[in-house]
N, CA, C and O atoms as a GROMACS GRO file, in nm:
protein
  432
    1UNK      N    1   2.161  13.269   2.770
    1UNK     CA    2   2.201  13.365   2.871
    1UNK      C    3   2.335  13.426   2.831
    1UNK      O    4   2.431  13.356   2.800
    2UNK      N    5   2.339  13.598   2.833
    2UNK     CA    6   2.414  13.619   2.812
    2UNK      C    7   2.615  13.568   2.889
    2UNK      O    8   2.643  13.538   3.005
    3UNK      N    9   2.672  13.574   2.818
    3UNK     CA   10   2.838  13.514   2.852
    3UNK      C   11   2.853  13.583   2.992
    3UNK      O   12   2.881  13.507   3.085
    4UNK      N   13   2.838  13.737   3.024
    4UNK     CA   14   2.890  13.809   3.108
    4UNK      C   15   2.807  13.793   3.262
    4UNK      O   16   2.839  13.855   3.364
    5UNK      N   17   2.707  13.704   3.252
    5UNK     CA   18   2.622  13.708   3.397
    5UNK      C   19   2.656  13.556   3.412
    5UNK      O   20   2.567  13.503   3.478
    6UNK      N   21   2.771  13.454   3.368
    6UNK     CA   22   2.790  13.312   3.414
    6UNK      C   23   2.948  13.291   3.449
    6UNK      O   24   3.031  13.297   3.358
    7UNK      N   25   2.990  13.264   3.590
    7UNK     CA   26   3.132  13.279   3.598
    7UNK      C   27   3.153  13.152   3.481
    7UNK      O   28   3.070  13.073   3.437
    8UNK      N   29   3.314  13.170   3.448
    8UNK     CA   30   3.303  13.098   3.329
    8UNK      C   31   3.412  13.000   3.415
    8UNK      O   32   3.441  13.035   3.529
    9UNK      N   33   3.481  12.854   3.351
    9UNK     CA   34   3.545  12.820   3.442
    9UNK      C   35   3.691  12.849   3.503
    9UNK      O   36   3.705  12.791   3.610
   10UNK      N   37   3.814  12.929   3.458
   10UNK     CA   38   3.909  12.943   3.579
   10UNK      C   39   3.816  13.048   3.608
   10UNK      O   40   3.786  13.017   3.723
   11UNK      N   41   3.748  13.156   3.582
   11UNK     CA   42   3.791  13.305   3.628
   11UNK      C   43   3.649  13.273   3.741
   11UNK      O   44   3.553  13.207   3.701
   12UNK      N   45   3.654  13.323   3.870
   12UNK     CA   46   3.519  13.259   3.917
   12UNK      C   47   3.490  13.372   3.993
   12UNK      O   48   3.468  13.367   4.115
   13UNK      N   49   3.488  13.506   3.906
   13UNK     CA   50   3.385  13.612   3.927
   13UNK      C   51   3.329  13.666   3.792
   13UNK      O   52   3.391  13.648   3.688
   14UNK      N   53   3.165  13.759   3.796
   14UNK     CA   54   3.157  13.740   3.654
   14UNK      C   55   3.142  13.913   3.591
   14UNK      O   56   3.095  14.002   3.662
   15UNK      N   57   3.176  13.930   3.496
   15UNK     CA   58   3.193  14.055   3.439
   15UNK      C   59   3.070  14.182   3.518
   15UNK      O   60   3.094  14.299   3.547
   16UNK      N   61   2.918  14.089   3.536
   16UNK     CA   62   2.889  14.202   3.574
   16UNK      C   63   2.863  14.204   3.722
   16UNK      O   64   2.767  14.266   3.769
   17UNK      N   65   2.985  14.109   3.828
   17UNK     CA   66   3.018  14.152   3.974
   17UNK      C   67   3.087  14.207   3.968
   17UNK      O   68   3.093  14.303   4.045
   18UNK      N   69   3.218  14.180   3.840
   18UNK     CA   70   3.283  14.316   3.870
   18UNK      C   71   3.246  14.432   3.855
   18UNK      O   72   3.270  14.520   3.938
   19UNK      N   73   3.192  14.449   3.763
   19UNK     CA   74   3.082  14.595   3.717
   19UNK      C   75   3.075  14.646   3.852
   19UNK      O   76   3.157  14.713   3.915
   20UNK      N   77   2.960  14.602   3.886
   20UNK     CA   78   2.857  14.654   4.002
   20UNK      C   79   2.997  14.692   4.126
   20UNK      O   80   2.989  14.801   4.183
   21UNK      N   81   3.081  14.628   4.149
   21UNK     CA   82   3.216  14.707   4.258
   21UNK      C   83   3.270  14.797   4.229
   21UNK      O   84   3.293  14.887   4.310
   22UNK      N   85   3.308  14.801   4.104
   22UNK     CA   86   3.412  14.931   4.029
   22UNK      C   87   3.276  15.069   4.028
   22UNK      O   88   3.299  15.190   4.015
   23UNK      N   89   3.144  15.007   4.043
   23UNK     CA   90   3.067  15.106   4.003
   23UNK      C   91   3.056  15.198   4.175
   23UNK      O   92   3.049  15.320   4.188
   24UNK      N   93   3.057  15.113   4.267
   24UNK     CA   94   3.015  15.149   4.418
   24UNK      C   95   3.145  15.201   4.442
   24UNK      O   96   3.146  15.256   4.552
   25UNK      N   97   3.274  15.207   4.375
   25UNK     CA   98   3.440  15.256   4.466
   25UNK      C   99   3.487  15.367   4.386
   25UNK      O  100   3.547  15.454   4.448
   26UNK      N  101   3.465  15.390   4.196
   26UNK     CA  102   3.498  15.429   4.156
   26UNK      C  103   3.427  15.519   4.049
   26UNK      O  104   3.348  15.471   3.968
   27UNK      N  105   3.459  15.646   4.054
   27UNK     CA  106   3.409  15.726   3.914
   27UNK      C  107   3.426  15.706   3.767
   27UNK      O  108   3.533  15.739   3.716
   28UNK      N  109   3.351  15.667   3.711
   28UNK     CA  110   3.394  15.642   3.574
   28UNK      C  111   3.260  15.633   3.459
   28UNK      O  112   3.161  15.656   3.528
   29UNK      N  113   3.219  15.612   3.333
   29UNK     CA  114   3.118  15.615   3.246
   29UNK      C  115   3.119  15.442   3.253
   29UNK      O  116   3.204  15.362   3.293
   30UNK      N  117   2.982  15.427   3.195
   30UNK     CA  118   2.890  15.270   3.219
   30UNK      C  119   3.037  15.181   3.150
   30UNK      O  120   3.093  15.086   3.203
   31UNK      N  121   3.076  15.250   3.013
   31UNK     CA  122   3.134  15.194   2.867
   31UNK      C  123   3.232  15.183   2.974
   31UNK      O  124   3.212  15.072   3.024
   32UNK      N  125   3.364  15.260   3.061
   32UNK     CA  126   3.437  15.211   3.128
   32UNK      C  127   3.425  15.058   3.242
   32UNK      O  128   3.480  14.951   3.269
   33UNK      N  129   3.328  15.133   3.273
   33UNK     CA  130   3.284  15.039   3.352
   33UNK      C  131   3.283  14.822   3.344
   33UNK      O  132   3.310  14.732   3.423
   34UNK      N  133   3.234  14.830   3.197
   34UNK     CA  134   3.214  14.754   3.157
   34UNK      C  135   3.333  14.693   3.062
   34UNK      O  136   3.365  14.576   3.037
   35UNK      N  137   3.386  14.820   3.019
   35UNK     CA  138   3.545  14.772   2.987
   35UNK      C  139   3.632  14.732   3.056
   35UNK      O  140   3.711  14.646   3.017
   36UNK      N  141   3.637  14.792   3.183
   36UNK     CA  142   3.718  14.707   3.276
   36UNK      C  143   3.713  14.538   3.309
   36UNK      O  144   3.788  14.441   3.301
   37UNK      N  145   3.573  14.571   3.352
   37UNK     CA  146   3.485  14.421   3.419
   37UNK      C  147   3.527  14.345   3.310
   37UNK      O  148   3.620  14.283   3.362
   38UNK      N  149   3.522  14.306   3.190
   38UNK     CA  150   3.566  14.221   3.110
   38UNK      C  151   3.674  14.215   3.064
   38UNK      O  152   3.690  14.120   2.987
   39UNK      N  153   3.784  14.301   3.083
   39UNK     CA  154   3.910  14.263   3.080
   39UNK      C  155   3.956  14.222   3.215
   39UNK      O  156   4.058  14.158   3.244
   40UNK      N  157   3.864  14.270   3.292
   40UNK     CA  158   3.929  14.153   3.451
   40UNK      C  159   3.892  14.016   3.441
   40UNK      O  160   3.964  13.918   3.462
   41UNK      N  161   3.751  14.018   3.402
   41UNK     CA  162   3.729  13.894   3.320
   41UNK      C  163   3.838  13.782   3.257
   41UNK      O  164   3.876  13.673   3.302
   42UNK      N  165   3.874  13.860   3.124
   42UNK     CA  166   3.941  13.839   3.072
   42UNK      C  167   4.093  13.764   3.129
   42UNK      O  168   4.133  13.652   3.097
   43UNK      N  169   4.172  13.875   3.233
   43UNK     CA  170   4.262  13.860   3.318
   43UNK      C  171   4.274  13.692   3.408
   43UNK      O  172   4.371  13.618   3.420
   44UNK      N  173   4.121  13.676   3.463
   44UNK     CA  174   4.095  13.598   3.562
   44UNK      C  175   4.107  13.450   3.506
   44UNK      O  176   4.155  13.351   3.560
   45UNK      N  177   4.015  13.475   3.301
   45UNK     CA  178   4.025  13.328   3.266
   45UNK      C  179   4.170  13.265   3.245
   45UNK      O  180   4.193  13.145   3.255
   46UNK      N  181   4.283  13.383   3.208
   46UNK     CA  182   4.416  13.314   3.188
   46UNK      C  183   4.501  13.266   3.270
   46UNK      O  184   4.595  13.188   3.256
   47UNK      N  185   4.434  13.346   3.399
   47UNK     CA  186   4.469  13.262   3.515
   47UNK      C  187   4.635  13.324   3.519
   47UNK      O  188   4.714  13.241   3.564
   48UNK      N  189   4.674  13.410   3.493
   48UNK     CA  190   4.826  13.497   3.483
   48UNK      C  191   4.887  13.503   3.617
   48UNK      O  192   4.992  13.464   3.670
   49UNK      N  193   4.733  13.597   3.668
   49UNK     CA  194   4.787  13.621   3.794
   49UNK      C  195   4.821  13.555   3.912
   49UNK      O  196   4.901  13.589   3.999
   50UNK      N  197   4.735  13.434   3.904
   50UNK     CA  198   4.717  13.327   3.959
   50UNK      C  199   4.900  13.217   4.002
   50UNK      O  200   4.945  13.165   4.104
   51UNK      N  201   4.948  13.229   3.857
   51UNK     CA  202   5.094  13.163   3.818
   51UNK      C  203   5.171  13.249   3.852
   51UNK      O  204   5.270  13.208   3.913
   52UNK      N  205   5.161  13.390   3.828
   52UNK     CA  206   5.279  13.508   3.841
   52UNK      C  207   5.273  13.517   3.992
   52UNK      O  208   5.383  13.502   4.046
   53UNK      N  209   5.138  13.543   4.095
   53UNK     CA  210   5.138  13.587   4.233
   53UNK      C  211   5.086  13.494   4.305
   53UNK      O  212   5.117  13.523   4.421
   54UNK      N  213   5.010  13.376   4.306
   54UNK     CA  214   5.030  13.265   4.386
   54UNK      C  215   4.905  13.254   4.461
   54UNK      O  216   4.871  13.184   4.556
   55UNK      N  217   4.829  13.368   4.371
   55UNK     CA  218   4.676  13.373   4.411
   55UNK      C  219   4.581  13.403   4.335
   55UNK      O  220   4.585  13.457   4.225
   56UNK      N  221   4.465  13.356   4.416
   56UNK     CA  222   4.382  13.360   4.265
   56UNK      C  223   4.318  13.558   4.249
   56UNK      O  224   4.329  13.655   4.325
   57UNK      N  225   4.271  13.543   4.147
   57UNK     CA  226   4.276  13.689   4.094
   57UNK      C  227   4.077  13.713   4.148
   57UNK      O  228   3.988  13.650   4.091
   58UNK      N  229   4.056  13.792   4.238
   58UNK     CA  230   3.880  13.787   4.238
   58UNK      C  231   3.875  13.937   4.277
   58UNK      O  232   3.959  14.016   4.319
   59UNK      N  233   3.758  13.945   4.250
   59UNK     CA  234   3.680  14.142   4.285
   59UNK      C  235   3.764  14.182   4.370
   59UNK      O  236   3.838  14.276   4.341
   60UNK      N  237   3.770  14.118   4.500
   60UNK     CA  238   3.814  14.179   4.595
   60UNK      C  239   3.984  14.238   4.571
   60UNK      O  240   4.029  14.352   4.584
   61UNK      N  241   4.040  14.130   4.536
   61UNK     CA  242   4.194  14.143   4.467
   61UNK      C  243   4.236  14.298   4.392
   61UNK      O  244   4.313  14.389   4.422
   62UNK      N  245   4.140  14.271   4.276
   62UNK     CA  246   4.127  14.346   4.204
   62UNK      C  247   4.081  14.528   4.280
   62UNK      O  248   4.158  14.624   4.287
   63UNK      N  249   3.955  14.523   4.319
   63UNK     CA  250   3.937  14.641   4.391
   63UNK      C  251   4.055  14.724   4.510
   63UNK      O  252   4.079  14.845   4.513
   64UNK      N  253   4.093  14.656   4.567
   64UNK     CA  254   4.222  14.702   4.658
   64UNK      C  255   4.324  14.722   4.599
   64UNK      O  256   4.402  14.795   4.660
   65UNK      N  257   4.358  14.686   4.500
   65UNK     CA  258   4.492  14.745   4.395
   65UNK      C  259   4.432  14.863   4.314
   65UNK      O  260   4.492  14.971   4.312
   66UNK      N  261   4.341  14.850   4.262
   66UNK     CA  262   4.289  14.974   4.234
   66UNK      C  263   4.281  15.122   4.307
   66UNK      O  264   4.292  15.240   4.272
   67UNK      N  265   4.260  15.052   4.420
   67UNK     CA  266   4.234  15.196   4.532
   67UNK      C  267   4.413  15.240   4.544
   67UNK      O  268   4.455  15.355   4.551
   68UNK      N  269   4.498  15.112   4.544
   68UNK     CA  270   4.640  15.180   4.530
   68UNK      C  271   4.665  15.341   4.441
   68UNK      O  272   4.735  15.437   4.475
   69UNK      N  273   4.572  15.322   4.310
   69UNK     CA  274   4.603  15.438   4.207
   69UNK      C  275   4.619  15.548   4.246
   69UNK      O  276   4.577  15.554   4.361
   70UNK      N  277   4.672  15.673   4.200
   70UNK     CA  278   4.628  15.795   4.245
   70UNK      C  279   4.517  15.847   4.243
   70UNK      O  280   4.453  15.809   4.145
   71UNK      N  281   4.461  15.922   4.311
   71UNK     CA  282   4.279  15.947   4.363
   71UNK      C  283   4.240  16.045   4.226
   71UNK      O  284   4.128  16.093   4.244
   72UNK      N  285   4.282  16.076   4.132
   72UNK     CA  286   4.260  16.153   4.072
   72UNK      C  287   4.224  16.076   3.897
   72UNK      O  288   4.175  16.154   3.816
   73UNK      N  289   4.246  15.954   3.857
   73UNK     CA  290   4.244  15.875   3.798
   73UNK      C  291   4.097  15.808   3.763
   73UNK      O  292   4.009  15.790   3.847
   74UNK      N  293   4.088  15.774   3.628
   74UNK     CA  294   3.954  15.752   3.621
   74UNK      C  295   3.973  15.570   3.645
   74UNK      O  296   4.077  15.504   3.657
   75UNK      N  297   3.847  15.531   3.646
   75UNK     CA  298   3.885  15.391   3.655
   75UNK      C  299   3.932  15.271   3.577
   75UNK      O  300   3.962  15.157   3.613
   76UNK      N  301   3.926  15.347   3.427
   76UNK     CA  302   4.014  15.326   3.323
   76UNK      C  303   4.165  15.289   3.359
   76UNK      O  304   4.247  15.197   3.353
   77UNK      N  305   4.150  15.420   3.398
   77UNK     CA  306   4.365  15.475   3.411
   77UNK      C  307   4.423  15.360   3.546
   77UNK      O  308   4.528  15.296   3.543
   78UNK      N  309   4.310  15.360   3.668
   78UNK     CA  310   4.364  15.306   3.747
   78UNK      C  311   4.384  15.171   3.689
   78UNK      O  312   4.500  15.131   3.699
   79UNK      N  313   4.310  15.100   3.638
   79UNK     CA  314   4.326  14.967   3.569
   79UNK      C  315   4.470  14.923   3.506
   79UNK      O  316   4.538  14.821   3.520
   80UNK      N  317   4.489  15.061   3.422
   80UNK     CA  318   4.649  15.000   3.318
   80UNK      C  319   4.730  15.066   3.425
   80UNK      O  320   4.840  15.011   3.414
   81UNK      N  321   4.735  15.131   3.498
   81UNK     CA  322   4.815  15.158   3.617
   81UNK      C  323   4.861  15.052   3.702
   81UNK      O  324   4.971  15.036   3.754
   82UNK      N  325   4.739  14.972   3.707
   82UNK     CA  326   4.770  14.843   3.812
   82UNK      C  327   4.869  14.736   3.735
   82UNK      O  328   4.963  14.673   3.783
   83UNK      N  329   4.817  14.736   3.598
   83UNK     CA  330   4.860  14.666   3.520
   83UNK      C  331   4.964  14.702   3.447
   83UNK      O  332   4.992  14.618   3.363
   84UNK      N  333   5.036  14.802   3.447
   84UNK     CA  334   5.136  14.852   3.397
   84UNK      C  335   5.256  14.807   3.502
   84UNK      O  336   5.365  14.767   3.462
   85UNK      N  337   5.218  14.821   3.648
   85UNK     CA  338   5.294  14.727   3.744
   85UNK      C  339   5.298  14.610   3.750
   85UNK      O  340   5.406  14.560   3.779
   86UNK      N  341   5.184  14.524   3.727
   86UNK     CA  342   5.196  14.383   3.707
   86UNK      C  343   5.303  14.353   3.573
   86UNK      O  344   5.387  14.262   3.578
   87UNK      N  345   5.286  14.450   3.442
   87UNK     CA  346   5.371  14.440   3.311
   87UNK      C  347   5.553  14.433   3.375
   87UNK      O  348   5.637  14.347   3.347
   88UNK      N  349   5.569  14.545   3.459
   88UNK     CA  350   5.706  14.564   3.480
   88UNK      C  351   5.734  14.440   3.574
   88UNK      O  352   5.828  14.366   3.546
   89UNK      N  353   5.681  14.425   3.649
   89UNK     CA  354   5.678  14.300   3.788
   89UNK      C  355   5.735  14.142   3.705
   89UNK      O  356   5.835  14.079   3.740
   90UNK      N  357   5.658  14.110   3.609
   90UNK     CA  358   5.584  13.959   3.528
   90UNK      C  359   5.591  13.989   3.410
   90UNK      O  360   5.609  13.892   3.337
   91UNK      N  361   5.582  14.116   3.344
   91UNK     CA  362   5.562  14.075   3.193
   91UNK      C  363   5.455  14.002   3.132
   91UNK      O  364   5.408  13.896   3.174
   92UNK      N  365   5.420  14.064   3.031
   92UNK     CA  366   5.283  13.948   2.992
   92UNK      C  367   5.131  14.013   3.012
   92UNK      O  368   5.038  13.949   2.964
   93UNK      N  369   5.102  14.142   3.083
   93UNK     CA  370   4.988  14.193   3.065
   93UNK      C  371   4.962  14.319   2.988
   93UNK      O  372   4.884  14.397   3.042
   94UNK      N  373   5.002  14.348   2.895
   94UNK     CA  374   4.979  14.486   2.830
   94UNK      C  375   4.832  14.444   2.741
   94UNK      O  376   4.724  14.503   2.742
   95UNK      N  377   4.868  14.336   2.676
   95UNK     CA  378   4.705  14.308   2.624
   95UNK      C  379   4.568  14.288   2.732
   95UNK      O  380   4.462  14.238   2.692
   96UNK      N  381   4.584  14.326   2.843
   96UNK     CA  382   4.464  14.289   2.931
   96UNK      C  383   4.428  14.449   2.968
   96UNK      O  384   4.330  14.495   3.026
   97UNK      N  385   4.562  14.525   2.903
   97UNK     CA  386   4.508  14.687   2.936
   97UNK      C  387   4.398  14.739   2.822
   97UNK      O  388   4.391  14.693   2.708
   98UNK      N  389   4.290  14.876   2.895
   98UNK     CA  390   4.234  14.893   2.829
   98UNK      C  391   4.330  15.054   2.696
   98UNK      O  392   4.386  15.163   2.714
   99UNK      N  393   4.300  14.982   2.600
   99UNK     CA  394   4.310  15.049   2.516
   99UNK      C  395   4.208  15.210   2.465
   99UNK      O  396   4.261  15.322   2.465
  100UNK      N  397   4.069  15.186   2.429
  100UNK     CA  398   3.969  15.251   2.426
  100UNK      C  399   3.895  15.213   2.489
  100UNK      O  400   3.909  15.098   2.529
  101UNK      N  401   3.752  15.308   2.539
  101UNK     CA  402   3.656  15.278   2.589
  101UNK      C  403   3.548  15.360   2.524
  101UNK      O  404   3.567  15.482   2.525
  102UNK      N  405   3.416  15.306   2.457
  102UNK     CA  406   3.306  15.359   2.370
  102UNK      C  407   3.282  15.508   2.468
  102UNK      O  408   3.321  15.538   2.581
  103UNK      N  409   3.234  15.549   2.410
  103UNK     CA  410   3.171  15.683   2.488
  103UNK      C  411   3.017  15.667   2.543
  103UNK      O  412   2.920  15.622   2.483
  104UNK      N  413   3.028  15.722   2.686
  104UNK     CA  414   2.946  15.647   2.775
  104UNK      C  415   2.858  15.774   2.863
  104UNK      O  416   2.914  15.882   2.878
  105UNK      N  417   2.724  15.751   2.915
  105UNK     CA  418   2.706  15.829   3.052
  105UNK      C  419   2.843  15.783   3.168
  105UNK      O  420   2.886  15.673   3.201
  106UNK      N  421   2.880  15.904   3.201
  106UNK     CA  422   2.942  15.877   3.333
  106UNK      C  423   2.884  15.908   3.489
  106UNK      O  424   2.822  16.013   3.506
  107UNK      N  425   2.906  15.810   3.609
  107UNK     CA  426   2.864  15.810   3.754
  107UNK      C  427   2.995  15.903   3.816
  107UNK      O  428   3.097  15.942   3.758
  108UNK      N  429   2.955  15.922   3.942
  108UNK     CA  430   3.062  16.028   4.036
  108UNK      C  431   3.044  15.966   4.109
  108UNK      O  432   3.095  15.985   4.219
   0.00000   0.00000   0.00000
């Protein structure tokens, strides 16, 4: 079974729940989509946020800081946006930002 449909153990949401939320709140192509979800992934197994803010890091967390972004932002941008504040806040997340994302169909 693929890695991305089994929460793994700290992070205890799985790449493609996050998918499927970012897909219902936000505009963006599948390849974003899926770039995000696994660097939240990613985010959730190190458990950062967890030590830096005193809570655990899940969809829901994640989706409401997002909606913080400016409305004009793809869901890419809102991501290192969020995380560009967590960087200045804590220090320590620039590698959880997305860098590239493959070229994708995009949703509205």
């Amino acid at each position: 079974m693929d890695d991305d449909f089994k929460p793994r153990r700290c992070c205890k949401f799985t790449a493609v729940a996050m998918k499927e939320a970012l897909i219902k709140r936000f505009a963006g192509s599948d390849a974003e989509y899926e770039t995000v979800a696994r660097q939240a992934r990613d985010l959730g197994d190190a458990e950062k946020v967890s030590k830096d803010r005193g809570a655990q890091l899940t969809v829901d967390v994640i989706i409401r800081n997002l909606q913080d972004a400016p409305d004009e932002l793809s869901v890419a941008e809102r991501w290192n946006w969020w995380l560009g504040a967590l960087e200045v806040a804590y220090g320590g997340y620039e590698r959880f930002q997305v860098r590239t994302v493959p070229q994708g169909d995009s949703h509205s």
